[in-house]
Each structure stands twice: as structure tokens, then as C-alpha cells.
Backbone of each chain as ProteinMPNN parsed JSONL, in Angstrom:
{"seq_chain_A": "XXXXXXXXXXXXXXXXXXXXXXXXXXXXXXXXXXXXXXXXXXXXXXXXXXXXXXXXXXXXXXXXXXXXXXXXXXXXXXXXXXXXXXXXXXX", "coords_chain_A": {"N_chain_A": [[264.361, 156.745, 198.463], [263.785, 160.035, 199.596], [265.973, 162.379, 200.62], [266.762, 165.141, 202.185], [269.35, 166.859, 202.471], [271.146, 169.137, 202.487], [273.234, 170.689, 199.729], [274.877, 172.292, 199.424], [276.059, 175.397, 201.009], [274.776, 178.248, 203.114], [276.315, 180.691, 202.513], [277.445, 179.747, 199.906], [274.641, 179.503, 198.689], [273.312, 182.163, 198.993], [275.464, 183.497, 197.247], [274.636, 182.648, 194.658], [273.169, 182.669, 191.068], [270.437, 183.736, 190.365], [267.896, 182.068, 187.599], [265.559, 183.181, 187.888], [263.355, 184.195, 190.232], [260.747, 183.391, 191.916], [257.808, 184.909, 193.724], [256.589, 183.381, 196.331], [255.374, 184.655, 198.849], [253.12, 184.548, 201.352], [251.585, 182.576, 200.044], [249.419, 179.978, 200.299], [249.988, 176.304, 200.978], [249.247, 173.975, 198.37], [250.461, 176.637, 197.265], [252.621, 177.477, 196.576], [254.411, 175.089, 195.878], [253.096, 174.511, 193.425], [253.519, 177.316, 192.411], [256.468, 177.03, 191.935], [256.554, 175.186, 189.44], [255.541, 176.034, 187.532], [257.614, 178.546, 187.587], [259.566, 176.716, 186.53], [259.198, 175.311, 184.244], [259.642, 177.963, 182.683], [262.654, 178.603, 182.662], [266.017, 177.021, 181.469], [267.316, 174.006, 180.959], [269.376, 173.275, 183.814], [269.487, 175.911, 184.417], [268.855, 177.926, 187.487], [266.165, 177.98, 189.922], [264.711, 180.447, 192.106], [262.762, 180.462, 194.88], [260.325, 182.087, 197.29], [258.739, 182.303, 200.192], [256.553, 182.164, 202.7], [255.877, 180.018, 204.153], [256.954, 177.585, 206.272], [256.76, 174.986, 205.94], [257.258, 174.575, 202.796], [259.901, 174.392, 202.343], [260.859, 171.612, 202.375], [258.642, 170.531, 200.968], [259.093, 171.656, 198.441], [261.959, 169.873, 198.46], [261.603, 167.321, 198.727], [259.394, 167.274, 196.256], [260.809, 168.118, 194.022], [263.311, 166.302, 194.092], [260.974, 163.937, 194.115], [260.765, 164.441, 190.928], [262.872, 164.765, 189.715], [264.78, 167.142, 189.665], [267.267, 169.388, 191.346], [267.455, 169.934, 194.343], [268.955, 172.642, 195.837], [268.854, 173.811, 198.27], [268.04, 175.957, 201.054], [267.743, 179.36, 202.181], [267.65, 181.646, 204.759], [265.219, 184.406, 205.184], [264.409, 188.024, 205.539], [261.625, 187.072, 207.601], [260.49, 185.483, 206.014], [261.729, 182.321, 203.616], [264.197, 181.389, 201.549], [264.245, 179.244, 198.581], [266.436, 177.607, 196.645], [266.626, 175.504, 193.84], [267.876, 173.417, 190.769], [267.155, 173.238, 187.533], [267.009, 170.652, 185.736], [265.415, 168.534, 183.586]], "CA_chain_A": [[263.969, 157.574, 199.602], [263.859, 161.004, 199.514], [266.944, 163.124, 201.232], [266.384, 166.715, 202.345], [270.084, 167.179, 202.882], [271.689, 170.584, 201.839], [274.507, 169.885, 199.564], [275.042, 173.995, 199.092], [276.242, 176.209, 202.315], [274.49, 179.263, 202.836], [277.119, 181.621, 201.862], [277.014, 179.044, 198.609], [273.463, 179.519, 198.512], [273.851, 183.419, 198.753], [275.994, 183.748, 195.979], [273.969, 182.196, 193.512], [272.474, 183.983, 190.57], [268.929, 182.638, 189.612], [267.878, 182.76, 186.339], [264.105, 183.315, 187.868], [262.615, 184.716, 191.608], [259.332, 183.28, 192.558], [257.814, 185.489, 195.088], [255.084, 182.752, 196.772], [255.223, 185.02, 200.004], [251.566, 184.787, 201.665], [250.436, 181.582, 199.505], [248.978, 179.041, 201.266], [249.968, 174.958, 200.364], [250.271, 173.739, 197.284], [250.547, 177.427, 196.142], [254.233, 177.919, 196.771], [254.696, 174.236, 194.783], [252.117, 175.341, 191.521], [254.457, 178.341, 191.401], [258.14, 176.31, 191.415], [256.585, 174.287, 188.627], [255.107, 177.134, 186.225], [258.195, 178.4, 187.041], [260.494, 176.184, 186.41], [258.87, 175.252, 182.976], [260.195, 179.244, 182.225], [264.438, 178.254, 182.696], [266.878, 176.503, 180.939], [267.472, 173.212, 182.005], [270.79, 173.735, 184.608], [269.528, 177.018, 185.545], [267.901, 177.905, 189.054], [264.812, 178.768, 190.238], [264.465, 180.922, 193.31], [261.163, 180.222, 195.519], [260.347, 183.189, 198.141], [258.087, 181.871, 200.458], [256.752, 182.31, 204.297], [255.886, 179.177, 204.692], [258.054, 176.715, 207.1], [256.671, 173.659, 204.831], [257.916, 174.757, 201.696], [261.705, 173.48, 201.771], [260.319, 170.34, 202.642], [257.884, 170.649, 200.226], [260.23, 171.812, 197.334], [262.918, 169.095, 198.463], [260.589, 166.102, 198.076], [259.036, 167.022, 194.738], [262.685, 168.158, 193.28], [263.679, 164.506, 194.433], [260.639, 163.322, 192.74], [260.572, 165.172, 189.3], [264.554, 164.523, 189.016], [265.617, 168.266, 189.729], [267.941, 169.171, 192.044], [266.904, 170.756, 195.51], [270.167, 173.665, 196.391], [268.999, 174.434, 200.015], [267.283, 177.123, 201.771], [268.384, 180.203, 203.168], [266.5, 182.492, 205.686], [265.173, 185.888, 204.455], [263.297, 188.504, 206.397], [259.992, 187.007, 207.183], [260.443, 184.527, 204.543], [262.809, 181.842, 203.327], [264.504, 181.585, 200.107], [264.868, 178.084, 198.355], [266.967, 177.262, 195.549], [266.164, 174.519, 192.871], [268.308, 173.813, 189.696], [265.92, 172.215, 186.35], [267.385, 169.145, 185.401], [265.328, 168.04, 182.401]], "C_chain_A": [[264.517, 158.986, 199.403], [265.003, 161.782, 200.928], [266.868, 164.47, 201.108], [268.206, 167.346, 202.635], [270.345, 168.671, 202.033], [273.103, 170.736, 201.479], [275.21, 171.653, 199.547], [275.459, 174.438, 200.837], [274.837, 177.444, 202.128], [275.283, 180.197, 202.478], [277.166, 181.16, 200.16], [276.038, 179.864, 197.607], [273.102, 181.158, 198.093], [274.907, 183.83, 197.546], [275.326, 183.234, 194.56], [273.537, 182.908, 192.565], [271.169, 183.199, 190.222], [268.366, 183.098, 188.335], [266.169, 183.344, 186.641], [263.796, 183.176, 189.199], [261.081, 184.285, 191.522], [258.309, 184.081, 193.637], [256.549, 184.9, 195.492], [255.034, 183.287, 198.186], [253.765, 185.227, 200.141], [250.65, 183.695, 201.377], [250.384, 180.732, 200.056], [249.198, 177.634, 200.306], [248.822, 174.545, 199.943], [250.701, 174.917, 196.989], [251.837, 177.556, 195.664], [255.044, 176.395, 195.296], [254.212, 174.521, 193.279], [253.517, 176.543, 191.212], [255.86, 178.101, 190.843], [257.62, 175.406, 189.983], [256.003, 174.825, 187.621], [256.731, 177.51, 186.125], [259.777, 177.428, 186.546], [260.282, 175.609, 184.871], [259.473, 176.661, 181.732], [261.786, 178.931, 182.127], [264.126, 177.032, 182.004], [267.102, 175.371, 181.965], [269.678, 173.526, 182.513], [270.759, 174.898, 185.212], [268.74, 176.919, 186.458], [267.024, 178.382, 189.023], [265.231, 178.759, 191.472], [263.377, 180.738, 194.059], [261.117, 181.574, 197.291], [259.192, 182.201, 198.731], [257.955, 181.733, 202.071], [256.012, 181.072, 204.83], [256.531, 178.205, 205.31], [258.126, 175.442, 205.839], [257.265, 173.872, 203.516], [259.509, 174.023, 201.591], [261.173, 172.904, 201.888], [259.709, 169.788, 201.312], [258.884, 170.46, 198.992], [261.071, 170.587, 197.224], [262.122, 167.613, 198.221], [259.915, 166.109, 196.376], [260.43, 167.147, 193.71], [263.258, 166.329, 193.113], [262.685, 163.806, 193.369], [260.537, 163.382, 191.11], [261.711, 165.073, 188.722], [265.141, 166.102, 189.079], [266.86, 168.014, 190.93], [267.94, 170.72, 193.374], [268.676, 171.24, 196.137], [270.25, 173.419, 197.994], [268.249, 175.444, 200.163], [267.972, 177.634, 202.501], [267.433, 180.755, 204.273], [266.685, 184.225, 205.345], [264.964, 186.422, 205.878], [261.984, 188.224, 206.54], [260.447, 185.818, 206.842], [261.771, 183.572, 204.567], [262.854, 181.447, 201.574], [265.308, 180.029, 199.632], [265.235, 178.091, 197.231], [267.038, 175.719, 194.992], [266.867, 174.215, 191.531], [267.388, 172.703, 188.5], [267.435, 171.476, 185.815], [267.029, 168.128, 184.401], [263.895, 168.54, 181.632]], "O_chain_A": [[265.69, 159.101, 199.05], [264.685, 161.631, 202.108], [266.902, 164.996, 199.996], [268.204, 168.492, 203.085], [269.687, 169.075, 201.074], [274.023, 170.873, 202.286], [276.417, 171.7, 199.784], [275.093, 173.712, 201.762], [274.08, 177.455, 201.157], [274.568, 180.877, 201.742], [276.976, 181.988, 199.269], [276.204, 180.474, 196.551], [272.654, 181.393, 196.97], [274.659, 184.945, 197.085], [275.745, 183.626, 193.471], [273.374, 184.069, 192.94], [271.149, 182.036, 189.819], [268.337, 184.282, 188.001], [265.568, 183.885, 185.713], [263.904, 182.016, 189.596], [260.296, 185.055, 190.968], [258.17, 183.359, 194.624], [255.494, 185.481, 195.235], [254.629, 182.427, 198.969], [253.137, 185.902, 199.325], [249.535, 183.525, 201.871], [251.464, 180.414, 200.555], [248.777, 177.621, 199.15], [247.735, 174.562, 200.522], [251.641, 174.74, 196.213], [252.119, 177.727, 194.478], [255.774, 176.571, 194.321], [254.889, 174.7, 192.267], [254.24, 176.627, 190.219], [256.377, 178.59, 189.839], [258.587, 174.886, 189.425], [255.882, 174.091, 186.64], [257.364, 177.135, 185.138], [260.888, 177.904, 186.313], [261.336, 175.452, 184.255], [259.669, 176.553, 180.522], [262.087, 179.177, 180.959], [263.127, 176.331, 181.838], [267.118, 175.454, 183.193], [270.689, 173.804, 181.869], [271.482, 175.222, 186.154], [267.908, 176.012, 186.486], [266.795, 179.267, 188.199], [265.822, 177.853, 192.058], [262.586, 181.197, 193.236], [262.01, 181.627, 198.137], [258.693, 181.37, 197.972], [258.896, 181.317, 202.746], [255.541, 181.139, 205.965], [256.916, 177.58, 204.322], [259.06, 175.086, 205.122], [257.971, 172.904, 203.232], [259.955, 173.245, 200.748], [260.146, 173.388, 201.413], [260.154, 168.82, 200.694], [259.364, 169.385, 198.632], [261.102, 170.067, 196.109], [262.393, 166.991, 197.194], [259.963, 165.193, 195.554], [260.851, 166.35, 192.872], [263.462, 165.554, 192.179], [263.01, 163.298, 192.296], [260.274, 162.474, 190.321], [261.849, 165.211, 187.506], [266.149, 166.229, 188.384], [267.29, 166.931, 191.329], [268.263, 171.905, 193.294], [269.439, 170.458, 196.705], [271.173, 173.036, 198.712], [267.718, 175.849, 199.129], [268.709, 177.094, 203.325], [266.423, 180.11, 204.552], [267.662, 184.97, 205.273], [265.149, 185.849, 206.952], [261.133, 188.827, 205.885], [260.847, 185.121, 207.774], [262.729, 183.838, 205.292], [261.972, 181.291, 200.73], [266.413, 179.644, 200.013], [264.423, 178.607, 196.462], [267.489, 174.826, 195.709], [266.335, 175.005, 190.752], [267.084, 171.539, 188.759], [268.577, 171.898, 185.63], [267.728, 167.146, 184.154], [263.644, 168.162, 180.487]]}, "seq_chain_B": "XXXXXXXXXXXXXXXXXXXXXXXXXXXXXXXXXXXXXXXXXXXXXXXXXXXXXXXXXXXXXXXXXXXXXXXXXXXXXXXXXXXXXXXXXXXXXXXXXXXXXXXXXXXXXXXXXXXXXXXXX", "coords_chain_B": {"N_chain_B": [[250.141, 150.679, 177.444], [250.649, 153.116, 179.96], [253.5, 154.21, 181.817], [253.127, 155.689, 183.248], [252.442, 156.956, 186.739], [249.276, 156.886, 188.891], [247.291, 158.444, 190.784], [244.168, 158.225, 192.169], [241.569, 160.095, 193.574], [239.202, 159.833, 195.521], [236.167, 162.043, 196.481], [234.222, 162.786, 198.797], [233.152, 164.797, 200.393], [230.936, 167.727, 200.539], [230.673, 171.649, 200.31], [229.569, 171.817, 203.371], [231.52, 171.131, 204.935], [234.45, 172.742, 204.583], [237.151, 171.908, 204.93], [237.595, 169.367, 204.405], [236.883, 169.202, 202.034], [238.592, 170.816, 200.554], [241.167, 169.89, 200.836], [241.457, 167.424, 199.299], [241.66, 168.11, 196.625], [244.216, 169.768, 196.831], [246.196, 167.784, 197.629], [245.622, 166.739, 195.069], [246.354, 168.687, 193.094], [249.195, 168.92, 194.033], [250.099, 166.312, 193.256], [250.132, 166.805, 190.767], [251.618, 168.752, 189.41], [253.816, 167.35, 190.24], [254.213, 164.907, 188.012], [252.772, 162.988, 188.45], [249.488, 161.574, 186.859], [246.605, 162.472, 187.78], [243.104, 161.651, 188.927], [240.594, 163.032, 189.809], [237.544, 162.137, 192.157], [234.163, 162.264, 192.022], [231.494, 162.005, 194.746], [228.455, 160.986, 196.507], [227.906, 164.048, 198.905], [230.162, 165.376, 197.868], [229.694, 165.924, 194.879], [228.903, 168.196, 195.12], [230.833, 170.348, 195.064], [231.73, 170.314, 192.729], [229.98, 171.539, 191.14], [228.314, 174.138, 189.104], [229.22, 177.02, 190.019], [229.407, 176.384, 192.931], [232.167, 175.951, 193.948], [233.517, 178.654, 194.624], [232.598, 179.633, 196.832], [233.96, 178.358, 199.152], [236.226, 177.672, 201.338], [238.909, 176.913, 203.338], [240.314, 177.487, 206.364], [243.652, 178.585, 206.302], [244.31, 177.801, 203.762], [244.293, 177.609, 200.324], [241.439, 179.178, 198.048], [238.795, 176.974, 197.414], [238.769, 177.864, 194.73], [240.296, 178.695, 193.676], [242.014, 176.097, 193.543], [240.714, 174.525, 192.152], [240.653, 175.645, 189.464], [243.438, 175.463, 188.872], [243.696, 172.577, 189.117], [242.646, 171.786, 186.8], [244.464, 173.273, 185.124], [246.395, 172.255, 184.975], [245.889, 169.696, 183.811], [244.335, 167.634, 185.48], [241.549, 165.17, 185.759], [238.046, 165.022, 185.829], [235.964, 163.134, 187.583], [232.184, 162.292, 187.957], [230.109, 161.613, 190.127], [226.507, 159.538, 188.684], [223.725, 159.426, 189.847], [224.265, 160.762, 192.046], [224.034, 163.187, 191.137], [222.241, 163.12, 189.875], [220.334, 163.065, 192.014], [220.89, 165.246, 193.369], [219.931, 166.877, 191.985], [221.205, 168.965, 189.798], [222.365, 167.961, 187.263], [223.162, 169.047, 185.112], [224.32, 171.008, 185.061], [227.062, 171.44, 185.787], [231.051, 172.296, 186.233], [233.086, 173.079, 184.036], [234.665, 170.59, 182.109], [233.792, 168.539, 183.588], [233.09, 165.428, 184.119], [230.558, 162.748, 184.009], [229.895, 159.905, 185.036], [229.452, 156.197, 186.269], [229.074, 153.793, 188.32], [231.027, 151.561, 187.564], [233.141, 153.185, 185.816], [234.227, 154.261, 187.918], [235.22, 152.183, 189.258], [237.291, 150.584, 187.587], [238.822, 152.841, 187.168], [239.961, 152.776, 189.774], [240.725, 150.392, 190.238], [242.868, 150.362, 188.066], [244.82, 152.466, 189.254], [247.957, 154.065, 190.663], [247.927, 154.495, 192.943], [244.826, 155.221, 195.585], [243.711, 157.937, 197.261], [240.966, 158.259, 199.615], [238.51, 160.541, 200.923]], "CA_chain_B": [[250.273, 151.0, 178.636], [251.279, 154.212, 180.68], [254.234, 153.558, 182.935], [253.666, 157.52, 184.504], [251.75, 156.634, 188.47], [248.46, 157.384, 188.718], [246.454, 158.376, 191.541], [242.438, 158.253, 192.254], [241.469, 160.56, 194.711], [237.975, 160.07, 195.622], [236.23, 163.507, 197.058], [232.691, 162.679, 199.607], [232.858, 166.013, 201.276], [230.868, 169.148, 200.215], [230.709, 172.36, 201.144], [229.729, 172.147, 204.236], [233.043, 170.812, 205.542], [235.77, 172.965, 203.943], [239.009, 171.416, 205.118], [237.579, 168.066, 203.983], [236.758, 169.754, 200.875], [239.621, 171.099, 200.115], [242.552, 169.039, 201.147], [241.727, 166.621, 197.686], [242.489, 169.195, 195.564], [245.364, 170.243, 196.955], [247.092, 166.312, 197.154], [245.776, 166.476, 193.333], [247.226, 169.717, 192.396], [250.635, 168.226, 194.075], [250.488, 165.371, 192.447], [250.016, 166.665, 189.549], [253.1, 168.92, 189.619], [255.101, 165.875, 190.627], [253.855, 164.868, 186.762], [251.749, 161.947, 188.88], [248.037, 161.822, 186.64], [245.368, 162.468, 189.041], [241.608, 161.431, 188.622], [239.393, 162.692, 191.234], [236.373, 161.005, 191.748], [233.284, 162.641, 193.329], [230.134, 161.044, 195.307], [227.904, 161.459, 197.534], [228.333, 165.374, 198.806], [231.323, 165.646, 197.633], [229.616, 166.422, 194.019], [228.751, 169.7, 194.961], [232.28, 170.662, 194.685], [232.262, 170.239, 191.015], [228.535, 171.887, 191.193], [228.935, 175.124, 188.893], [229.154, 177.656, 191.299], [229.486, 176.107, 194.471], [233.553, 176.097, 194.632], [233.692, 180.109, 194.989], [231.822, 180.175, 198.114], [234.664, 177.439, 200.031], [237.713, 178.68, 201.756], [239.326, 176.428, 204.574], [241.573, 178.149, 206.852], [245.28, 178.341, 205.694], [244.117, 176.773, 202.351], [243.901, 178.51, 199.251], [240.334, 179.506, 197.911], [238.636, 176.153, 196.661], [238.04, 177.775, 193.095], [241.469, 178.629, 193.033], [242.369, 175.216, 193.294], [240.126, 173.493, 190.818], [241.246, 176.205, 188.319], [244.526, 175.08, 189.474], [243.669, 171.244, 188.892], [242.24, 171.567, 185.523], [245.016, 173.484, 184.143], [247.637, 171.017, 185.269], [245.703, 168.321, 183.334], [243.782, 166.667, 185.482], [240.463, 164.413, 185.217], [237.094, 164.963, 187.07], [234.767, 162.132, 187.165], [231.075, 162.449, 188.567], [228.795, 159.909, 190.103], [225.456, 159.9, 188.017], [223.248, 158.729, 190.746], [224.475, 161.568, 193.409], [223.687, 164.693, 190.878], [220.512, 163.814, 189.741], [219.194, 163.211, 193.379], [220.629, 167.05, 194.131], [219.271, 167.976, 190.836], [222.387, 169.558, 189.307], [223.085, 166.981, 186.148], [222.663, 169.814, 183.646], [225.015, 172.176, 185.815], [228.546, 171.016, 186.188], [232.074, 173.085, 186.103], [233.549, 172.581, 182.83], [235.137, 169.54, 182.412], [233.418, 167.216, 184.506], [232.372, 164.13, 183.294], [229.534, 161.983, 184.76], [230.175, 158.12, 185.069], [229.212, 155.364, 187.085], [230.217, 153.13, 189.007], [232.06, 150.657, 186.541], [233.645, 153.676, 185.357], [235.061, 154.271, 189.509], [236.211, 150.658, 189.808], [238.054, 150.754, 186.413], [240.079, 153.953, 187.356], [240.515, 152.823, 191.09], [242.0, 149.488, 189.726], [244.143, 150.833, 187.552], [245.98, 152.945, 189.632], [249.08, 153.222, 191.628], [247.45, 154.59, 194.917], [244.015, 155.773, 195.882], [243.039, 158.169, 198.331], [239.425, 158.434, 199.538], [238.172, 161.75, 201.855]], "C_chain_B": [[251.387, 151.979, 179.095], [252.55, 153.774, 181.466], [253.858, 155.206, 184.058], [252.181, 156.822, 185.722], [250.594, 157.601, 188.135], [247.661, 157.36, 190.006], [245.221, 159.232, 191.577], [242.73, 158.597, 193.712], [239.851, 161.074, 194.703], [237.573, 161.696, 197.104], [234.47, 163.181, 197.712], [232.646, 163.723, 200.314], [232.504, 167.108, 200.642], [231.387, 170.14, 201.408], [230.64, 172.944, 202.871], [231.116, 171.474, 205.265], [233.666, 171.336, 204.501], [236.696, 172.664, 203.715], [238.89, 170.095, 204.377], [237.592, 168.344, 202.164], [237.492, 169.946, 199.944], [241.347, 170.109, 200.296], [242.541, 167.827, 199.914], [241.775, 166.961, 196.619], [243.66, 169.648, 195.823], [246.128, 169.29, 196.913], [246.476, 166.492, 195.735], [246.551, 167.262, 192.776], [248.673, 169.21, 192.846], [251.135, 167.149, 193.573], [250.552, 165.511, 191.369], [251.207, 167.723, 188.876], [253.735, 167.842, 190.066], [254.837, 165.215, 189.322], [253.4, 162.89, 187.443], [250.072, 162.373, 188.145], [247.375, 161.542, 188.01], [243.914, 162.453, 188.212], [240.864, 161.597, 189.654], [238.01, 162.554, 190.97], [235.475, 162.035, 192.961], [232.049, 162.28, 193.616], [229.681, 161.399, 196.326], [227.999, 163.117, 197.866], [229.267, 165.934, 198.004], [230.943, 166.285, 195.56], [229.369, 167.557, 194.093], [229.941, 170.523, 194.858], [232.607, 171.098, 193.137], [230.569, 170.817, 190.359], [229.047, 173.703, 190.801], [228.237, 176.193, 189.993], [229.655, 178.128, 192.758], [230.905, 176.629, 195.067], [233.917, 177.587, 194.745], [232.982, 180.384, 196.298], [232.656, 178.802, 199.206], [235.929, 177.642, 199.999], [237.753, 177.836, 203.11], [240.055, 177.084, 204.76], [242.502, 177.919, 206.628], [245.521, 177.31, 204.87], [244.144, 177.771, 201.238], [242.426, 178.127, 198.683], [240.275, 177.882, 197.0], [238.94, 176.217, 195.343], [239.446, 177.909, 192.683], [242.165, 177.319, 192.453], [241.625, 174.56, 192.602], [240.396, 173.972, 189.422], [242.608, 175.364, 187.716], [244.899, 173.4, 188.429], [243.259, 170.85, 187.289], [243.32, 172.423, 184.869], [246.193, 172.686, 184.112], [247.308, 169.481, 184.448], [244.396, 166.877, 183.891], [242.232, 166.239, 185.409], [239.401, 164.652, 186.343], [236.301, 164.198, 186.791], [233.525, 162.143, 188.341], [230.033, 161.517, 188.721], [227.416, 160.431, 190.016], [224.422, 160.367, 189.101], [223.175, 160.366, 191.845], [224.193, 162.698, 192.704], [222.8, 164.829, 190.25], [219.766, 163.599, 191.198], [219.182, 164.58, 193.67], [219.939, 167.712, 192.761], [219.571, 169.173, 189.902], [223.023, 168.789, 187.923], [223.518, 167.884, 185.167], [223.97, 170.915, 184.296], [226.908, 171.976, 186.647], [229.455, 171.814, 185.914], [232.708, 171.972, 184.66], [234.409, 171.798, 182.728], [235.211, 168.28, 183.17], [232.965, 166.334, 183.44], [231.824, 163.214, 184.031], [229.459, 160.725, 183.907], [229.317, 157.611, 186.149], [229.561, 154.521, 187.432], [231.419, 152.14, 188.533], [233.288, 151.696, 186.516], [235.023, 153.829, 187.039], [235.928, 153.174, 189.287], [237.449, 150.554, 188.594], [239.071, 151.993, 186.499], [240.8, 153.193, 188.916], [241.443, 151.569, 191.039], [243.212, 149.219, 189.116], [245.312, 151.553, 187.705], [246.601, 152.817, 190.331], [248.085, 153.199, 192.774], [245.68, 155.03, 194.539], [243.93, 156.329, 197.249], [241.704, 158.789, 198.382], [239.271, 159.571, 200.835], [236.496, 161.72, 201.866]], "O_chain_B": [[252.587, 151.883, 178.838], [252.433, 152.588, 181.774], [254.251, 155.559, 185.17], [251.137, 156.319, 185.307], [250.649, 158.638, 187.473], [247.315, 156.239, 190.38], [245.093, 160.407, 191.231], [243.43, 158.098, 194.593], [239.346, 162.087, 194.217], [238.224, 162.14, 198.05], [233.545, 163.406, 196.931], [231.803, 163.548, 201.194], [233.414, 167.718, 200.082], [231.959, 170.0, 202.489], [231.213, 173.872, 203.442], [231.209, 171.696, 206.473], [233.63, 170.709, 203.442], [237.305, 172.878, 202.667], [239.866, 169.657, 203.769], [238.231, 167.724, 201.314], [237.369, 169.534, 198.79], [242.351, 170.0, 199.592], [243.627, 167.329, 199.616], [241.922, 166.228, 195.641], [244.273, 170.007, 194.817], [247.066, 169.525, 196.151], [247.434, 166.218, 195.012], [247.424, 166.855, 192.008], [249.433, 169.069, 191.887], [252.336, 166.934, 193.417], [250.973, 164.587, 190.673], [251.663, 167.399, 187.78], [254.857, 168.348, 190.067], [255.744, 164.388, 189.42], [253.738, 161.85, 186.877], [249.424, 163.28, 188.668], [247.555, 160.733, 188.921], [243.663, 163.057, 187.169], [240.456, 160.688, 190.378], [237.411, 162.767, 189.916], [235.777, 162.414, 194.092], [231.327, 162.201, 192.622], [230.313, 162.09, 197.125], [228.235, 163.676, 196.796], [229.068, 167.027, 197.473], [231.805, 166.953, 194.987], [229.582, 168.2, 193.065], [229.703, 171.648, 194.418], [233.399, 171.883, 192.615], [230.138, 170.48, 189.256], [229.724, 174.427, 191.53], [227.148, 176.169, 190.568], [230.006, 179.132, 193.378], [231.065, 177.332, 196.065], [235.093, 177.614, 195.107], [232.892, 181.55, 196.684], [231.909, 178.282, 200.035], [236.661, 177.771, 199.017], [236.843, 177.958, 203.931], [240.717, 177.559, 203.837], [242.641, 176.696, 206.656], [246.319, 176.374, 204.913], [243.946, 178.934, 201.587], [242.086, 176.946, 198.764], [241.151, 177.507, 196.221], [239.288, 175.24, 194.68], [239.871, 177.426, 191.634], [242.721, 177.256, 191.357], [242.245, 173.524, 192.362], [240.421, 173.249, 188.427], [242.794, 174.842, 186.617], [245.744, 173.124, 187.578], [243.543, 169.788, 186.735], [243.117, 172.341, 183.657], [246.875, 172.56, 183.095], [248.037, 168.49, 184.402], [243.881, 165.903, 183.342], [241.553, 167.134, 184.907], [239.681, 164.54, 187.537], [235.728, 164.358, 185.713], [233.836, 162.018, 189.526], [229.34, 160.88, 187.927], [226.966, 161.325, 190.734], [224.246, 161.574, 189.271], [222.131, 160.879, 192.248], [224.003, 163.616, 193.501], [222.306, 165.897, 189.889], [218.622, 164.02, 191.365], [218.199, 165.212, 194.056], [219.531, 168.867, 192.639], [218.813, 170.006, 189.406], [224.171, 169.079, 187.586], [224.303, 167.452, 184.324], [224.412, 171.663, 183.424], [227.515, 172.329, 187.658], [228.974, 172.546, 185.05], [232.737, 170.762, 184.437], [235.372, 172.196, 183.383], [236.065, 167.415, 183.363], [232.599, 166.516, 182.279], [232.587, 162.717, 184.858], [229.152, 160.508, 182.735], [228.591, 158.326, 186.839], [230.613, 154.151, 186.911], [232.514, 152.027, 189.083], [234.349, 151.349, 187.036], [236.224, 153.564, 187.094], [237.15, 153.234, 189.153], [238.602, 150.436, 189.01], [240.1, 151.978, 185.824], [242.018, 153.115, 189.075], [242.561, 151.52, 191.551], [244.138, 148.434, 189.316], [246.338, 151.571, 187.024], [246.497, 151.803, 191.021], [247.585, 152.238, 193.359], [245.316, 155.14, 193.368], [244.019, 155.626, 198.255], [241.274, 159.597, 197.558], [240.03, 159.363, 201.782], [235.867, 162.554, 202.517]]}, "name": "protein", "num_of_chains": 2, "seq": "XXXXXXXXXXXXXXXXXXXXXXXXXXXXXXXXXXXXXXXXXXXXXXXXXXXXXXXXXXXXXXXXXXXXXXXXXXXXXXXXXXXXXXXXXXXXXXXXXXXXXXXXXXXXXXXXXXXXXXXXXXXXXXXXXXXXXXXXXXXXXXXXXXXXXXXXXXXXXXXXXXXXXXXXXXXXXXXXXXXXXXXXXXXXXXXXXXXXXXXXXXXXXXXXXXXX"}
């Protein structure tokens, strides 16, 4: 079963460096997922991917496929507008 | 034998319903990032979808553009299968988006048995 918990703080989450910014602000579901998984094919496995994105569904989104694909879903912060999820590749 | 999950996602809705249209491309394209194979299956209306052309003129509200998503679906890998029967009645056999492939019904029951899930729209 899939767990959405947030093992990261936001101050955590905020300090992070990502090795790679997504900016899916505006794209409509799946687009925001298609783009965590182009990039996430771009990083090193252990580094992060960033996901920009003004959709509410997205963490959700993100934290369920992370779960299924074996990554590892950071947390979500809150931007302007937008929220900012962090993802680390895993294999 | 595969062990990677496979889901058949049959597609009966053209153009003129968008949302129906679109919403089995978008569970394919997610499944198919989740590295779940997807095979969608289309019949009845639902071949005009895969009717070259057609998917640039279908846009459900707070969806992304059909064509985007079949671009989408074929570069991720996955499979389009076309029922014979339903695209010579519209008269389109000769006129398919690249990568379709026109089967029949054996060919349906033989994917829909074999996989984990099916969903039908």
C-alpha cells in the first residue's frame, strides 16, 4: 500500500539542492507525471528531481508512482501559485 | 514469460465525446510511466481516435490536447490495436496514425486474457 507520508520537513525540503527543476506549471494530468519521468531518466540515481507544478493532484500523483517505480517521494513544499515536489531516483 | 503488469485499455468513444476520449490515454500514458505495458484496444467509435487526423481536432477540458497524448503514448512504448470490422464500415482501413495495427477479435481476447487488469471506456 502506497504511503503519501512526508519523511522530509519543509525547511528539509527547502534546503535541498536538485540535480534537475521540472517546470510542469500550467500542464494538465498526466503532463506533470510524463515530465518527472523524462526527467528523471536525465539524473544520477540518488540525485533529486524537482517537479514545479500548479496542480493540487500532482503530490499525490508523484507520491503514488515514486512508490510504484521504487523511487523515493521527499515531500512537497508550497511555492507561489505552484507547489514544488521533490523525488530522489533510486534505480 | 513477462513478469512486468500489463494493462488492456479498451477505447469505444470517438470524437464526439472528448472526456471519454481522452481519459484512456491519459490512464495509458500513466501507466506507462509507472513501466506498466499498456495495449489499448479500439472499437466501435472509439477507432476514430487512431483515425489519421482526427486526434488534433479533440481537447477535453483540463486535459491535455488528445494528439498530445497519443504522441505521448507511442513514445513511451505503447501498443495500439484496431478492430478490423469497425474501420472498414467508417471507411478509414487505409488511413491509420502510425503505428496502429488492425486485429480482430481473437487478437482482443488474447491480450485481454493475458493481462493484469483491463479497463474498458
Amino acid at each position: 500500500m502506497t504511503t503519501m507520508t512526508s519523511p522530509l520537513s519543509d525547511t528539509d525540503l527547502l534546503a535541498l539542492e536538485s540535480a534537475k527543476v521540472v517546470d510542469a506549471r500550467g500542464s494538465a494530468c498526466p503532463g506533470p507525471l510524463l515530465e518527472a519521468k523524462k526527467a528523471m531518466n536525465t539524473v544520477q540515481v540518488g540525485q533529486t528531481i524537482e517537479i514545479w507544478s500548479s496542480d493540487p493532484a500532482t503530490k499525490t500523483d508523484i507520491g503514488a508512482w515514486s512508490a510504484k517505480v521504487g523511487h523515493t517521494y521527499l515531500g512537497t513544499v508550497a511555492g507561489e501559485g505552484y507547489e514544488r515536489t521533490f523525488v530522489v531516483r533510486q534505480k | 514469460m513477462s513478469d512486468q503488469e500489463k494493462l488492456v485499455i479498451m477505447a469505444t468513444h470517438g470524437p464526439d465525446d472528448p472526456e471519454r476520449a481522452t481519459i484512456p490515454f491519459v490512464m495509458a500514458c500513466a501507466a506507462l510511466a509507472s513501466d506498466v505495458a499498456v495495449v489499448m484496444g479500439f472499437q466501435a467509435d472509439g477507432v476514430c481516435l487512431v483515425h489519421e487526423g482526427e486526434a488534433e481536432h479533440v481537447q477535453a477540458p483540463e486535459f491535455p490536447p488528445l494528439k498530445k497524448l497519443l504522441d505521448d503514448f507511442r513514445e513511451l512504448g505503447g501498443q495500439l490495436l484496431v478492430c478490423a470490422p469497425c474501420i472498414k464500415s467508417r471507411g478509414f482501413m487505409d488511413s491509420l496514425v502510425p503505428g496502429a495495427e488492425v486485429v480482430a477479435a481473437a487478437r482482443f481476447v488474447a491480450e485481454v486474457t493475458s493481462a493484469t487488469n483491463v479497463l474498458v471506456y
